[in-house]
C-alpha positions as CSV (number, residue, x, y, z in Angstrom):
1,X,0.0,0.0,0.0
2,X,1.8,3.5,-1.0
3,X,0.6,6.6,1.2
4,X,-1.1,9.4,0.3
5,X,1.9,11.1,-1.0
6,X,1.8,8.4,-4.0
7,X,0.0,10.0,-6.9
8,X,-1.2,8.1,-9.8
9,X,-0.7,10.1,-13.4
10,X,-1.9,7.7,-16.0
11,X,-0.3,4.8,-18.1
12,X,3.3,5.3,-18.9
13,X,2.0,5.0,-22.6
14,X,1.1,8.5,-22.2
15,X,4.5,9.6,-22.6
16,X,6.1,9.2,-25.6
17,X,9.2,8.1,-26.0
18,X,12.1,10.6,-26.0
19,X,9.8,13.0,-25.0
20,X,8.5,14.5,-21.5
21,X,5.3,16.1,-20.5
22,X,4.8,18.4,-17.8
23,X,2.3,17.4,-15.2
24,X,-0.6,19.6,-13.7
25,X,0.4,18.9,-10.2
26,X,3.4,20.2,-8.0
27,X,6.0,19.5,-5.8
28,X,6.7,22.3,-3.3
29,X,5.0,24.9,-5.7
30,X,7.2,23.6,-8.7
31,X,6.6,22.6,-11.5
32,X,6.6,18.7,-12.5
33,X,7.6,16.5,-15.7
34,X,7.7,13.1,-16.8
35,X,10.8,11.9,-19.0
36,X,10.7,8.6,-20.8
37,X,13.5,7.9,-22.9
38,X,13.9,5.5,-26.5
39,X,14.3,2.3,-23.8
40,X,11.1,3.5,-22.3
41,X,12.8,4.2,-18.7
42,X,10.4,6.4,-17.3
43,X,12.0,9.5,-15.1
44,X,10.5,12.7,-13.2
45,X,12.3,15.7,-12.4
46,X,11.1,19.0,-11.1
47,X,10.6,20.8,-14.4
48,X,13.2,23.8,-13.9
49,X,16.7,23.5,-15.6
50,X,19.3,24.4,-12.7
51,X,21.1,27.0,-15.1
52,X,17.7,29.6,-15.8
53,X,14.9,27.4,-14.7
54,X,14.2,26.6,-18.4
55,X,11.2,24.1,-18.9
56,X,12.9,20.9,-18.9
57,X,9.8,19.0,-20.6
58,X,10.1,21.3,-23.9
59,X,13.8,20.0,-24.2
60,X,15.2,17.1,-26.5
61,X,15.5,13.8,-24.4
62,X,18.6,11.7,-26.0
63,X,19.4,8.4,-23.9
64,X,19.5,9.1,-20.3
65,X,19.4,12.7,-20.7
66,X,17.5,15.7,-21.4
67,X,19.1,18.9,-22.8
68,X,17.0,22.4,-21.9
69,X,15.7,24.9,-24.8
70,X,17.0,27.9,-23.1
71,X,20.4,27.4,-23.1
72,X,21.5,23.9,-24.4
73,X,22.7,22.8,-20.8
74,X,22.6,18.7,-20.5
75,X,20.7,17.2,-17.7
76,X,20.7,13.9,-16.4
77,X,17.5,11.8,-16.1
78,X,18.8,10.0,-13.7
79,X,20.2,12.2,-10.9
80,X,19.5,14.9,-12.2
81,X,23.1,16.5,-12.6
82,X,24.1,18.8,-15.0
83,X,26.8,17.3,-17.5
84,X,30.4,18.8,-17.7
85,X,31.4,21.2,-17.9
86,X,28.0,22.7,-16.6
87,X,27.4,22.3,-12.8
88,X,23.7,22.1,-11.2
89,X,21.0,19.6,-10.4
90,X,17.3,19.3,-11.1
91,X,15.5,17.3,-8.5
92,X,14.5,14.3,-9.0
93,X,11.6,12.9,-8.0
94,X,10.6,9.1,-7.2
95,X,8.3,7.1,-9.4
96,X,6.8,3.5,-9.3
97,X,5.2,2.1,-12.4
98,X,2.6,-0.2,-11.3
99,X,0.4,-2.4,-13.7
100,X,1.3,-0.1,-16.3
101,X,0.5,3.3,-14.6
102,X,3.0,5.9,-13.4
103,X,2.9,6.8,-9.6
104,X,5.1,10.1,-8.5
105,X,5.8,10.7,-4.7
106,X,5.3,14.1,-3.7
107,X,7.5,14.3,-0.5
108,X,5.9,17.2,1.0
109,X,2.5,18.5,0.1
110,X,2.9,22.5,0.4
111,X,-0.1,24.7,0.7
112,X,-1.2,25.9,-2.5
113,X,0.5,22.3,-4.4
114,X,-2.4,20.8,-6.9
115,X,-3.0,17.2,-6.6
């Protein structure tokens, strides 16, 4: 059983592959988007590149990585690190994909967060 903090988004087929889309809810008033790459790994990041808090989910997803429209900076799906010689980190958030159906965990639910 996964708490209340567990929120279910919809299949995982709603993301395309190497591609992203930004969700409706938040996490600590940011924004939030869903990653899933060629190999159909499914990632979720706060949506704010660390460089000028570019939209992450409008950016080109290439392996494990996504690269922001703003400025070009690399980001890692994974961690959420910024690739050399760039230095900064999205968050990451944690997902679960169960029976086909992506489920983000929103740590801490802030006043004003949508769910």
């Amino acid at each position: 059983m996964m708490s209340a903090n567990w929120k279910n988004i919809g299949p995982v087929a709603n993301i395309p592959r190497r591609g992203a889309r930004r969700l409706c809810l938040k996490s600590a008033g940011k924004p939030v988007a869903v990653f899933r790459t060629g190999d159909g790994d499914v990632f979720a990041l706060i949506d704010e590149c660390p460089h000028k808090q570019g939209p992450l989910s409008e950016g080109i997803v290439a392996g494990n990585t996504v690269t922001c429209p703003l400025h070009n900076w690399v980001i890692g799906l994974e961690d959420g690190e910024a690739v050399a010689p760039d230095n900064g980190s999205a968050r990451t958030l944690s997902l679960r994909i169960v029976d086909g159906d992506i489920f983000i965990h929103l740590p801490e639910l802030v006043a004003g967060d949508q769910v």
